[in-house]
Each structure stands twice: as C-alpha cells, then as structure tokens.
N, C-alpha and C positions, 0 to 999 in steps of 0.2 A: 440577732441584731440588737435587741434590747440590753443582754447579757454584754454584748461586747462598745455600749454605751455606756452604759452602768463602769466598766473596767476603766473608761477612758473620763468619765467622772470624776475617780476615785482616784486617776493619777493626776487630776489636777489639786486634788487635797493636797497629797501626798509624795508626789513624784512619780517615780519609776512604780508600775503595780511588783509586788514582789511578797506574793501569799507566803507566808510562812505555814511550811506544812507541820499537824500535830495531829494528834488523835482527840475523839471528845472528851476522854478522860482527862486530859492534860490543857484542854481549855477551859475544862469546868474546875477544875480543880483547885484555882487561885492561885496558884503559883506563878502562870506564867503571863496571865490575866487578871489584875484584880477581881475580885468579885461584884463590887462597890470599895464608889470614892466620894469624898464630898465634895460638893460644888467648889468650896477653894484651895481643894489641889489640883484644879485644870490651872493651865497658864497660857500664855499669847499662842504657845504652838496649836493650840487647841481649836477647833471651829465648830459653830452652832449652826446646825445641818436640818431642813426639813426636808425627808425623805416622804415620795410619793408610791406607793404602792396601787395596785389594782382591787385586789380585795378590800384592803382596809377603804378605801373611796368608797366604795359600793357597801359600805357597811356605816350606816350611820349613828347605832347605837355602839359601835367600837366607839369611833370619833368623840359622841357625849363622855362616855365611860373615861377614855384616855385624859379629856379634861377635867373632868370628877379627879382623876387620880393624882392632879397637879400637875401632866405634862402637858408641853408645848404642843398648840395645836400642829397638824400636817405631819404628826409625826416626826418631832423634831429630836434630835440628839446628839450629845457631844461625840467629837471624835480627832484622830490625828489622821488619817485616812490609812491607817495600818488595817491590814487585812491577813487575811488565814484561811488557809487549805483543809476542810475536812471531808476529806475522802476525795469524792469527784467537784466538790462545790466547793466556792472559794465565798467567804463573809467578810462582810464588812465589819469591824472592831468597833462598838462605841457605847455609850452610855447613857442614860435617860432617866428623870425625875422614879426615884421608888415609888409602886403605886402602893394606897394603902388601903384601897377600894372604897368602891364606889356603892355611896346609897341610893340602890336600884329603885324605889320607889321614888323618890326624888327626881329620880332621872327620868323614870317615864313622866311626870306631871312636865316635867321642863320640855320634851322631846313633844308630846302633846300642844301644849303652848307655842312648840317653834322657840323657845329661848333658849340662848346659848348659855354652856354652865360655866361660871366663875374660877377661873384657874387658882391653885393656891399658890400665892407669893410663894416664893422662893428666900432660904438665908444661905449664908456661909456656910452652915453647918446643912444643908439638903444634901440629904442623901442618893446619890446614883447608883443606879443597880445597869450591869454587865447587859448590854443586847449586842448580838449577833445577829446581823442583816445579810441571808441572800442574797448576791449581788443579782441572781434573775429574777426577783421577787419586787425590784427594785425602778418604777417608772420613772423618776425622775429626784433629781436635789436642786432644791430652791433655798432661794435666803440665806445662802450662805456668809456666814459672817465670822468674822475675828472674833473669839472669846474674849468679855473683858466682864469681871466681876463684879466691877460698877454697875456699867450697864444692864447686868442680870439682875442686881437686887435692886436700881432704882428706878428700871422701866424708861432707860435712855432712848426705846427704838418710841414709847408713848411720849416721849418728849419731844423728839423729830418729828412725829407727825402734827405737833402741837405745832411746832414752828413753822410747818406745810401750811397747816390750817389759818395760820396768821397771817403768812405772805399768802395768801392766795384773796383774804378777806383787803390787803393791805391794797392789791393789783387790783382788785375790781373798783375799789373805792376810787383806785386813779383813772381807771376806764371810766366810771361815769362821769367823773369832772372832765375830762376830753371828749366825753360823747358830749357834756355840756356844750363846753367850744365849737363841738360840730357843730351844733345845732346854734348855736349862735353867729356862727360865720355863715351858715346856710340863711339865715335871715336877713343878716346884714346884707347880702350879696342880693338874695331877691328885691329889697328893697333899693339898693342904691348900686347895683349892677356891674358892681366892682367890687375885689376881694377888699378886706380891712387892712389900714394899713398898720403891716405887723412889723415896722423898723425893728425896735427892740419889745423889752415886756411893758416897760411904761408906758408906751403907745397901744401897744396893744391891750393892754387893760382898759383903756379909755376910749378908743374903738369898739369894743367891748361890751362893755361894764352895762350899759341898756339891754342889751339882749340878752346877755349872761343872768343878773338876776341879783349875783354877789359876788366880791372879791375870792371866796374862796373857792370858786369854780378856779380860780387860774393859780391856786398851790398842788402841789403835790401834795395827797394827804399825808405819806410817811415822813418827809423831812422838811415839810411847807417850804418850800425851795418852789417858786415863781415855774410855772411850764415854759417853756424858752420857742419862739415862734423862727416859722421859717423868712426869714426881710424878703428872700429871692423873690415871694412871690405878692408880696407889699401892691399893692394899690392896682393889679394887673387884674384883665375879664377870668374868665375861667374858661373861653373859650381858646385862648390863648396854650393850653395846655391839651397834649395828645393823650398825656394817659396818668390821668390822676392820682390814679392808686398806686403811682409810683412817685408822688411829689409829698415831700414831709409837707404839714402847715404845723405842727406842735409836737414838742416832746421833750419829756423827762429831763429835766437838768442833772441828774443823777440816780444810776442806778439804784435798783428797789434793791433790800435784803437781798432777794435773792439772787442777783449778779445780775437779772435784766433791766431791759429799758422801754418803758409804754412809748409809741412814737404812732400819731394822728399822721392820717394822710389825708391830701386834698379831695377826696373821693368818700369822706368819713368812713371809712373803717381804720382801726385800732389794731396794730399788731404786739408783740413784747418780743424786742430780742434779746439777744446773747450778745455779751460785750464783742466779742468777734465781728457779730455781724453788724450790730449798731457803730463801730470803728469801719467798716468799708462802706455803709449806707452814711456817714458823714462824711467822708470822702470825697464820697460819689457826688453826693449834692454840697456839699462846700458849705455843709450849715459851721457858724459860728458853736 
C-alpha cells in the first residue's frame, strides 16, 4: 500500500509513472544520470521535495548530520519526478545539497543541548550530488514546491513566514481594539439600557468615546480606516435580539493584508473572514 502511494506521488510530479529500466552500472555511470549539477542548472520544471522516510525519522542523529551537511531538513531534494527501474525496485531520480561532513563532536554537544544545527546557505555554484530514492522506502512527500533560484538563495519561504508573522501581529492588534468596543458597548448598555447609537462612525465615536478610553480604539490599526458600525442595531434593547452572535455591531472597513475581515458581533466575540464570506454576511445583514 505504501509502495503503490509512493508511485501515485510521484505521478503527480511527473505525470504518467514510466520507470525507465537500466542496470546499476548505467545509472551510476553518468552518462545517462548526471552524477552532480549545480543548484543553477535546475529550472522551473524542477521541484523541491521533502521526502519522509521511516528509518531516517527514527534516527535523530541522521537528521542533525544531514543539516551539518547543508541539506534541507526532512530530507529534502531536487527532482523532475523521473524514475528508473533497477531490477525489481523502481527509484525515484533526484538530487540533494553534496555533503561535506559533519563535525561529529559539534554535533553531539548541539544534540545534547537540543539545538538545532545551522544549515549552510546555499549559492549558485552548490553543488548536488545524484540520490536515488526507493519508492518503498518512501512515507511520504511534503512541501512540495516549484524550483525557483531566488528563492533558494534568498530565503523567500523566511520571508513568507515573516509576512505570516506580521499579519497575524497586525489581526490581533485589531481584535483588541474591537474587544475594546465590546467592552465598551457592554458598559454603555448596562448603564443606560439601550445599545449606542451607532447611525454612522461619527456618532458612534461620541457614543463611545467615555467608555472607550481613546479615539484610536475605533481605527483599524493597519490602515487607520475608522471601524464601520452596524446603524441596524442603533438605539435598540438587546433584548430585542434572538441570537446575537449572529448580529454584526463593528467591522473592518477594509480587508487586513491578508484578504480577511475582523467583524465584532453583538454577543462580543470576534471572528475574521474570507472575502467570500464577509460578501454573503453583508448581504445577509444589509450593512452599509
């Protein structure tokens, strides 16, 4: 079952699987496999592959070693998804950072510690050395990506995550200024027993603005763009309402970075949608 996962893998590389059969003399040989190439003669057809094996998982001093050596953690390697026949066993075709080994003393003090070893950058001129991968050998391919020689020398997948890291610092900073608003329409309302009245934002700033604390409770922090209130529910009890966590009271006059939209409900909790769904939830409720 493994084996014939692995094959259906490998035709999503590749296409149609179609081992090309040779002997090992003729795969080692360089002829018909290079032996080694360097990192910029892959091109777009190429993908950067983390291959998951059994043993290697279970072997944690491989793992430190293989990053001592400058390869990609999980066992990562270039490939076009071509494959080959030697004897009864069919390999996967691909290529992986040359090691140049590993200083073993180094490595136990760091594995001792628990810290992870420092991969070496990669250039243009990196050299890959030839691996043939057993496709039974073979638990699983992750992270598959599009070869692109940018992004291997300048750490474009560290730079995506940088930008994860930003929108997500970005999306909390607007969750607390709407937890703000919760909590200041929650006081408002105990006190004078009626929601605020949220006609537009100018009112609702001045409805507001005592219990909030300061104006920039009611920006958005990424694009200081004013929170936009629901009017529908302007100067009404809360009794009046069946089921709150389904009634906007605020939200986002414009999507964050990252395509969604913070939207306050009358029941304060905060969700972020997807331009899809924040387009049928303004619908629904006929906000402005």
């Amino acid at each position: 079952m493994k084996y014939l996962l692995a094959m259906l893998l490998v035709a999503g590389l590749a296409g149609p699987v179609l081992a090309e059969t040779m002997t090992i003399q003729e795969a080692l040989s360089g002829k018909t496999l290079p032996l080694s190439m360097k990192l910029k003669d892959l091109d777009e057809t190429w993908r950067r592959v983390s291959v998951g094996g059994a043993a290697e998982a279970s072997n944690p001093t491989a793992v430190y070693r293989a990053m001592f050596a400058g390869q990609m953690s999980g066992s990562s390697f270039y490939t076009k998804g071509q494959t080959i026949a030697l004897g009864s066993e069919t390999y996967l075709v691909g290529y992986t950072v040359q090691s140049k080994g590993a200083d073993l003393v180094k490595l136990q003090q760091l594995m001792r510690r628990g810290e992870p070893a420092e991969p070496e950058k990669p250039t243009a001129q990196t050299t890959l050395a030839l691996a043939l991968m057993n496709l039974r050998s073979i638990n699983s391919f992750t992270d598959i990506k599009a070869f692109s020689l940018e992004a291997e020398l300048t750490g474009a997948d560290a730079a995506g995550s940088e930008d994860e890291k930003r929108a997500k610092e970005v999306n909390e900073a607007s969750a607390k200024n709407l937890g703000k608003l919760a909590a200041a329409v929650t006081t408002y309302v105990n006190e004078r027993k009626v929601l605020p009245l949220l006609n537009d934002v100018r009112t609702a700033e001045q409805e507001l603005i005592l219990y909030a604390g300061n104006k920039e409770v009611f920006l958005q922090p990424e694009t200081k763009k004013p929170y936009r209130p629901n009017p529908a529910v302007a100067g009404r009890k809360l009794a009046e309402f069946d089921k709150p966590d389904k009634v906007v009271l605020f939200y986002e006059a414009a999507a964050a970075g990252d395509g969604t939209r913070g939207v306050l409900f009358l029941d304060g909790h905060i969700d972020r949608l997807i331009e899809q769904q924040w387009k049928k939830l303004k619908e629904t409720a006929k906000l402005p």
